[in-house]
C-alpha atoms as an extended CHARMM CRD file, in Angstrom:
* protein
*
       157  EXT
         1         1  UNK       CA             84.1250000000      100.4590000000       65.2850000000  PROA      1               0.0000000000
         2         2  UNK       CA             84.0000000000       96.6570000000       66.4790000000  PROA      2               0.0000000000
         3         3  UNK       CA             87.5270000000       94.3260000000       66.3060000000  PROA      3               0.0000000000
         4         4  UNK       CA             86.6130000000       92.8710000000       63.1450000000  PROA      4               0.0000000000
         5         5  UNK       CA             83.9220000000       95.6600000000       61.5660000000  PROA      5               0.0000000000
         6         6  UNK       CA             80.5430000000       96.5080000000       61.4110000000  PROA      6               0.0000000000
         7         7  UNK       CA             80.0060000000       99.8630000000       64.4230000000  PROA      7               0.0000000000
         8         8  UNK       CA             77.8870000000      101.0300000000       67.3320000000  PROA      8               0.0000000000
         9         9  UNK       CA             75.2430000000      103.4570000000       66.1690000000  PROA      9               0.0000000000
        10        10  UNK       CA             73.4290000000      103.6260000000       69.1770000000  PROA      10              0.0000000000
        11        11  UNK       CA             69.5740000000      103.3360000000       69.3320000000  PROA      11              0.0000000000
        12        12  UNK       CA             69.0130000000      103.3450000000       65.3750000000  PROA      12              0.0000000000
        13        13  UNK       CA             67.7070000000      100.0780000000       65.7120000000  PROA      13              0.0000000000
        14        14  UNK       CA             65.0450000000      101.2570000000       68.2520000000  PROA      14              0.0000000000
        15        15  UNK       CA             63.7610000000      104.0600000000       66.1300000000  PROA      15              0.0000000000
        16        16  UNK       CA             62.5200000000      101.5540000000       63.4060000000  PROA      16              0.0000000000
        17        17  UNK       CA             61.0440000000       99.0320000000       66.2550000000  PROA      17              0.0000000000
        18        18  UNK       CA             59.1970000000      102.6090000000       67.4500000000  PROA      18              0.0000000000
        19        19  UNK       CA             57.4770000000      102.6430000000       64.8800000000  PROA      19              0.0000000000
        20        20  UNK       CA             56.2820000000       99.0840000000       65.0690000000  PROA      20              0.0000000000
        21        21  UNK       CA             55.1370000000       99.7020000000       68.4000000000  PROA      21              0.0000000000
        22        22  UNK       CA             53.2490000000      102.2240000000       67.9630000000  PROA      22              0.0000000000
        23        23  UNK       CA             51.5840000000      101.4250000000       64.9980000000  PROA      23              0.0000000000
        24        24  UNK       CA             51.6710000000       97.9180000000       64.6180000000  PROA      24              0.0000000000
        25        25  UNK       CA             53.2810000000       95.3540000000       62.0770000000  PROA      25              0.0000000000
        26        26  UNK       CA             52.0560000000       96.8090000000       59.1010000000  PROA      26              0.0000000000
        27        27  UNK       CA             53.3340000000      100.5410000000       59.0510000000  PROA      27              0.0000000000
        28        28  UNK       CA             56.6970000000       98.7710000000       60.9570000000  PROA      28              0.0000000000
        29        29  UNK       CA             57.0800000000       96.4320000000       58.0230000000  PROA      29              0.0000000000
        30        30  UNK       CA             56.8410000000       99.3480000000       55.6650000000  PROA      30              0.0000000000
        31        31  UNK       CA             58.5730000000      102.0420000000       57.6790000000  PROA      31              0.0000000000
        32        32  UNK       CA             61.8000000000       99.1760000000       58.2560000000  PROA      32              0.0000000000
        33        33  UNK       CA             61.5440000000       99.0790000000       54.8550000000  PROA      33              0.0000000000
        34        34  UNK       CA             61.8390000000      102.4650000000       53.9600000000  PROA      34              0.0000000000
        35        35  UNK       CA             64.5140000000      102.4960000000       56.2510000000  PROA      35              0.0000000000
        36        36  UNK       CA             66.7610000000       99.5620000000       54.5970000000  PROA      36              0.0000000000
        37        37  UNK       CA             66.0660000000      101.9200000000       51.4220000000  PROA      37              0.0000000000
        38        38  UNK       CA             67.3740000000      105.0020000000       52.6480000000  PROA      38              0.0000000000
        39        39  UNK       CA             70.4880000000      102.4630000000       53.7660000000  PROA      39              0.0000000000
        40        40  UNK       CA             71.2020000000      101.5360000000       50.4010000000  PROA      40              0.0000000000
        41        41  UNK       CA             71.0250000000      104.8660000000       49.2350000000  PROA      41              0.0000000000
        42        42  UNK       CA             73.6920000000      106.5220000000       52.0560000000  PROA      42              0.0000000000
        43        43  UNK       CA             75.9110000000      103.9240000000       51.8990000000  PROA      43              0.0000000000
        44        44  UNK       CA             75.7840000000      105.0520000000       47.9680000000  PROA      44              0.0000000000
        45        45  UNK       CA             75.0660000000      101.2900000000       46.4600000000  PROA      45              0.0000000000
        46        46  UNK       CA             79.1010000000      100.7830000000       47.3050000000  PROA      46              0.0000000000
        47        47  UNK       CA             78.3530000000       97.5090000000       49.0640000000  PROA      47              0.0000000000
        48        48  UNK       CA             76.4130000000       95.3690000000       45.9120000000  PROA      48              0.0000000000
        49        49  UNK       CA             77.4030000000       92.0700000000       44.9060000000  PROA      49              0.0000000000
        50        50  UNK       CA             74.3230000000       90.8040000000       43.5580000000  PROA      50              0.0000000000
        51        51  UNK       CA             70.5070000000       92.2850000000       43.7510000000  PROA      51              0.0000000000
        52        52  UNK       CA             69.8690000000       89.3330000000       46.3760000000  PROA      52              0.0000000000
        53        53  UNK       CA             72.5380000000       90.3240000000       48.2690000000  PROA      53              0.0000000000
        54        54  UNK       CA             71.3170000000       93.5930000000       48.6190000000  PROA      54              0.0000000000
        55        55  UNK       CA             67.9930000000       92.3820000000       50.0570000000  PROA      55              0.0000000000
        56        56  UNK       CA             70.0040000000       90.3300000000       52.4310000000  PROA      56              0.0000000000
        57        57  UNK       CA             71.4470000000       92.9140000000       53.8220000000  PROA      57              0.0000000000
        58        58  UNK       CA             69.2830000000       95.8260000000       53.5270000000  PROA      58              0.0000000000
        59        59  UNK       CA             65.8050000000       94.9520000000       52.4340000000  PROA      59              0.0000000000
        60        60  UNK       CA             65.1650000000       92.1930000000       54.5690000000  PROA      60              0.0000000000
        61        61  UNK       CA             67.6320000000       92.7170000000       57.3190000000  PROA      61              0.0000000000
        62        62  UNK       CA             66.0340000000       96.2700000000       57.7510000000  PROA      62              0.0000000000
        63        63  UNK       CA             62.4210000000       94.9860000000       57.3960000000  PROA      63              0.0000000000
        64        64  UNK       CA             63.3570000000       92.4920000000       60.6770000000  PROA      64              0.0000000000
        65        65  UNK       CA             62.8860000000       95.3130000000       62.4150000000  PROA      65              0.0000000000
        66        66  UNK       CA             59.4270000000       95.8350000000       61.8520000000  PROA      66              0.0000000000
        67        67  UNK       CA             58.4090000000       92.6490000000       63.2170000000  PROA      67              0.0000000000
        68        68  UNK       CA             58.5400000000       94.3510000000       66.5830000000  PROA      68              0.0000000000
        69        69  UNK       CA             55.1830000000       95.4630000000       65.6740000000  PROA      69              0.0000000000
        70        70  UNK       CA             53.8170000000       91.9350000000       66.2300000000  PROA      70              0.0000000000
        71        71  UNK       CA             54.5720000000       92.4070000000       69.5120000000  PROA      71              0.0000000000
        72        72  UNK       CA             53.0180000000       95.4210000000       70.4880000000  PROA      72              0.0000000000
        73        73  UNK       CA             49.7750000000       94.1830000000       72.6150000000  PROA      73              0.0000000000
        74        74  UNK       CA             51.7960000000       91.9290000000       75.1490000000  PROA      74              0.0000000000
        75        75  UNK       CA             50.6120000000       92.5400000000       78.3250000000  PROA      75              0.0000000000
        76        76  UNK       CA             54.4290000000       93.1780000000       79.7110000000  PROA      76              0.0000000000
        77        77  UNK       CA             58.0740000000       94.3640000000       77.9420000000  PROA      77              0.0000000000
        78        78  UNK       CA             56.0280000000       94.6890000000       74.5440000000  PROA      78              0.0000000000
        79        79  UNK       CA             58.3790000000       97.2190000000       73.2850000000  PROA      79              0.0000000000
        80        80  UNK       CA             61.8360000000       94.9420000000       75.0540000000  PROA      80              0.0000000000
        81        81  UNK       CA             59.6520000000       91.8620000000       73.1890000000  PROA      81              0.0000000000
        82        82  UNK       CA             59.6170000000       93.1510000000       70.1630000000  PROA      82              0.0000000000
        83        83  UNK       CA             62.6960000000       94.7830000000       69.7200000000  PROA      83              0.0000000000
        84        84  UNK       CA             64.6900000000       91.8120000000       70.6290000000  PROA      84              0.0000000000
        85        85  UNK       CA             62.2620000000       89.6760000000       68.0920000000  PROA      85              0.0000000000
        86        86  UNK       CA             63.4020000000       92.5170000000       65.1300000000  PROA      86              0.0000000000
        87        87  UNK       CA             67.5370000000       92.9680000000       65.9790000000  PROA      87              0.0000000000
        88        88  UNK       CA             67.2510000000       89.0710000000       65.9610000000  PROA      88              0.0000000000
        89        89  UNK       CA             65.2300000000       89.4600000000       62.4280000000  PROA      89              0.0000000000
        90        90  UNK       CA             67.9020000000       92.1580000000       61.5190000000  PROA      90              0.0000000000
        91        91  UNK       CA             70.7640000000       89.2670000000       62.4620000000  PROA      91              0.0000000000
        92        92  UNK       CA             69.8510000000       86.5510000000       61.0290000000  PROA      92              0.0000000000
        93        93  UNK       CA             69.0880000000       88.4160000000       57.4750000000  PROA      93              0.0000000000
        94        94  UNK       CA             72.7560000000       90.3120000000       57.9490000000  PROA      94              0.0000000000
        95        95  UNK       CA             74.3280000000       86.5680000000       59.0590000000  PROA      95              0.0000000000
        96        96  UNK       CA             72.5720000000       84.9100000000       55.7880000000  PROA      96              0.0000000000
        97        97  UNK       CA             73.9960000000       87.2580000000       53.6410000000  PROA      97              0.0000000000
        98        98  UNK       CA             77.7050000000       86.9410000000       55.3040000000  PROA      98              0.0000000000
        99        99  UNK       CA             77.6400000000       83.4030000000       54.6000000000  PROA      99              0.0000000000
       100       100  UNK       CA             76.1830000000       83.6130000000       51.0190000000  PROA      100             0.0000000000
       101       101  UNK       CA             78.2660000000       86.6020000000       49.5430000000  PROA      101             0.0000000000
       102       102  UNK       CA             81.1200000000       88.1620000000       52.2820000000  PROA      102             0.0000000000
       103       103  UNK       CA             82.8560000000       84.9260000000       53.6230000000  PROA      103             0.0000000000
       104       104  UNK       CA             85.9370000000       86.2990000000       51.3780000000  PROA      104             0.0000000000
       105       105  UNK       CA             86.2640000000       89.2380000000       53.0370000000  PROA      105             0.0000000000
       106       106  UNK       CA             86.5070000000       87.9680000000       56.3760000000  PROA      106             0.0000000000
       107       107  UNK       CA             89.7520000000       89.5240000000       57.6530000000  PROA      107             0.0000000000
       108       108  UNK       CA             92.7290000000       88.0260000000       57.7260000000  PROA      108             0.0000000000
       109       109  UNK       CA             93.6670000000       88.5120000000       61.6840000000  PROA      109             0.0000000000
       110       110  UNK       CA             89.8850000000       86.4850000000       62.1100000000  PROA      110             0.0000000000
       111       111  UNK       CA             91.1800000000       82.7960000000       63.3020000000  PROA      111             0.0000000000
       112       112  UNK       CA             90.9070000000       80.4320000000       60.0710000000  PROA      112             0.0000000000
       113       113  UNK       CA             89.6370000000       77.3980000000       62.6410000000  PROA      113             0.0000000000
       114       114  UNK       CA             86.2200000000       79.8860000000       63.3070000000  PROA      114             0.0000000000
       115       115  UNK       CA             85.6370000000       80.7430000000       59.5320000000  PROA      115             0.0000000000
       116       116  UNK       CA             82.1690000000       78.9470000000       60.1710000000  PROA      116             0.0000000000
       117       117  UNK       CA             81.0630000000       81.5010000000       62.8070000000  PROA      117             0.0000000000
       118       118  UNK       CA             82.2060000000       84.5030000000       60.9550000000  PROA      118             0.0000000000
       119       119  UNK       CA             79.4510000000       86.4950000000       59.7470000000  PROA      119             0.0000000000
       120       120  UNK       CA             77.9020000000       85.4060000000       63.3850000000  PROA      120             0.0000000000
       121       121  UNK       CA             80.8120000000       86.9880000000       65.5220000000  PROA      121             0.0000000000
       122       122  UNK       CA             80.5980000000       90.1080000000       62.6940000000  PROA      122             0.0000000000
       123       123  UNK       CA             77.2110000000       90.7230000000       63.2530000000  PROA      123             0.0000000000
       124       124  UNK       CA             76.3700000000       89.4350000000       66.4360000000  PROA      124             0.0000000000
       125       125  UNK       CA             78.8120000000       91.9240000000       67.9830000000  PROA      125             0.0000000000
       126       126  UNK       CA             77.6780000000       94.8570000000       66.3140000000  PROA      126             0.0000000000
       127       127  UNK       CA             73.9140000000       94.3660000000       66.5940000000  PROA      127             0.0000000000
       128       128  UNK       CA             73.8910000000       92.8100000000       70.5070000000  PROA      128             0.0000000000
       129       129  UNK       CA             75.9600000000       95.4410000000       71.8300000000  PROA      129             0.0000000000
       130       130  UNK       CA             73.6290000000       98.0090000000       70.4250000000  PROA      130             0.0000000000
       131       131  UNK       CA             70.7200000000       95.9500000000       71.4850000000  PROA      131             0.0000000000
       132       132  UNK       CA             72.1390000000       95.7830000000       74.9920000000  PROA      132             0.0000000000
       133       133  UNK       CA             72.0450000000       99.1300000000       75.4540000000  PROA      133             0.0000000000
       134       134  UNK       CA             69.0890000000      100.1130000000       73.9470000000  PROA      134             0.0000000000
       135       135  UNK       CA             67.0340000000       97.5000000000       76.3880000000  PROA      135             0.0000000000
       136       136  UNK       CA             69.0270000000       98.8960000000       79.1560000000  PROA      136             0.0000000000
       137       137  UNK       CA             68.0630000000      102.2580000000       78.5440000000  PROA      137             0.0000000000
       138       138  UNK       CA             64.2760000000      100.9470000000       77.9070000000  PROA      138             0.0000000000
       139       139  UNK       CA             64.9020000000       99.2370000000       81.0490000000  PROA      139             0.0000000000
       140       140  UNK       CA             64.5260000000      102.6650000000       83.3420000000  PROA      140             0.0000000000
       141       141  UNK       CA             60.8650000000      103.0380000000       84.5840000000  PROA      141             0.0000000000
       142       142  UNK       CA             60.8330000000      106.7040000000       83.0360000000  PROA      142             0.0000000000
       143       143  UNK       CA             61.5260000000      105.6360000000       79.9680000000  PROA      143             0.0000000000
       144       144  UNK       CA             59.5700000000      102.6790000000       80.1270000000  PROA      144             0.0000000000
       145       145  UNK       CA             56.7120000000      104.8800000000       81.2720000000  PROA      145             0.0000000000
       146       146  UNK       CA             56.8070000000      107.3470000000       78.5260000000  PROA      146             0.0000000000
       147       147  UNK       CA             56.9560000000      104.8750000000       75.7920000000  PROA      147             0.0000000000
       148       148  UNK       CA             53.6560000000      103.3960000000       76.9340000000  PROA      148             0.0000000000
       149       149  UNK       CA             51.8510000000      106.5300000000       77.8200000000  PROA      149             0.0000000000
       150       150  UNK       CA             52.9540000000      107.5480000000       74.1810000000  PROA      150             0.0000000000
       151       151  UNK       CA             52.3260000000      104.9400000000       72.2900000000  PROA      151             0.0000000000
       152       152  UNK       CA             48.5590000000      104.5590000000       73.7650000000  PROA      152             0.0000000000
       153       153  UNK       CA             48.1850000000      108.5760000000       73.1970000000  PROA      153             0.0000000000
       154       154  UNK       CA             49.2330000000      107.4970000000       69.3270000000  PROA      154             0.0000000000
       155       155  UNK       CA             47.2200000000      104.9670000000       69.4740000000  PROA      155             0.0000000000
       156       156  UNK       CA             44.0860000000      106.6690000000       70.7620000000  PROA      156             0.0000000000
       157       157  UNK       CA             44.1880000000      109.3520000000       67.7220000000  PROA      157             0.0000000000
């Protein structure tokens, strides 16, 4: 858990940007998608203030992710290129919807001279420190290795 909310949940951001990568922007837009639904339905609806709201923050936030996809046929880093295009995607969506419906909620121990920066701090904390570690990891040769050998063995079926 971060000093003013949202958590770590390490690499659940990479799984929907896999998908992107190895099939492209289409089945990423729809698998992020499908992700931001299933969301919605573990958090149990408990977070709805509006129906816009809830495409803020799951819908579209989710579906950021899949823009990795667009990504995928750069020469070098596609997978580091595209994952850092959708957690951006993913933070701008979650940011929009801070400002428009959880600015009231910020907590109280949050310093009232940064109220503008809120829902930036909230989410940038939570979904950069996953990111660093994610493109870290991706960062090792093996790994980098195996997710290009795999996504061209995908890719050639």
């Amino acid at each position: 858990s971060m000093p003013f909310g949202g958590s770590v949940t390490m690499f659940s951001m990479l799984f929907v940007c896999l998908i992107a990568y190895f099939y492209g922007p289409k089945m990423g837009l729809a698998g992020a998608l499908a992700y931001g639904v299933l969301q919605f339905i573990q958090d149990g609806g408990s977070y709805v203030l509006s129906p816009m709201q809830v495409c803020c923050d799951y819908l579209f936030a989710f579906m950021g992710l899949g823009v990795a996809g667009f990504f995928a046929n750069c020469k070098k880093h596609a997978l580091i290129k595209g994952y850092i295009a959708g957690i951006t995607m993913r933070f701008i969506f979650a940011s929009l919807a801070g400002y428009l419906y959880w600015m009231e909620y910020m907590p109280e121990e949050f310093p009232k001279s940064l109220k503008a920066i809120y829902p930036l701090v909230y989410n940038g904390i939570y979904i950069y420190a996953e990111g660093i570690v994610t493109i870290l990891v991706l960062l090792v040769p093996a790994v980098a290795g195996i997710m290009v050998r795999t996504k061209n063995t995908v890719r050639a079926k």
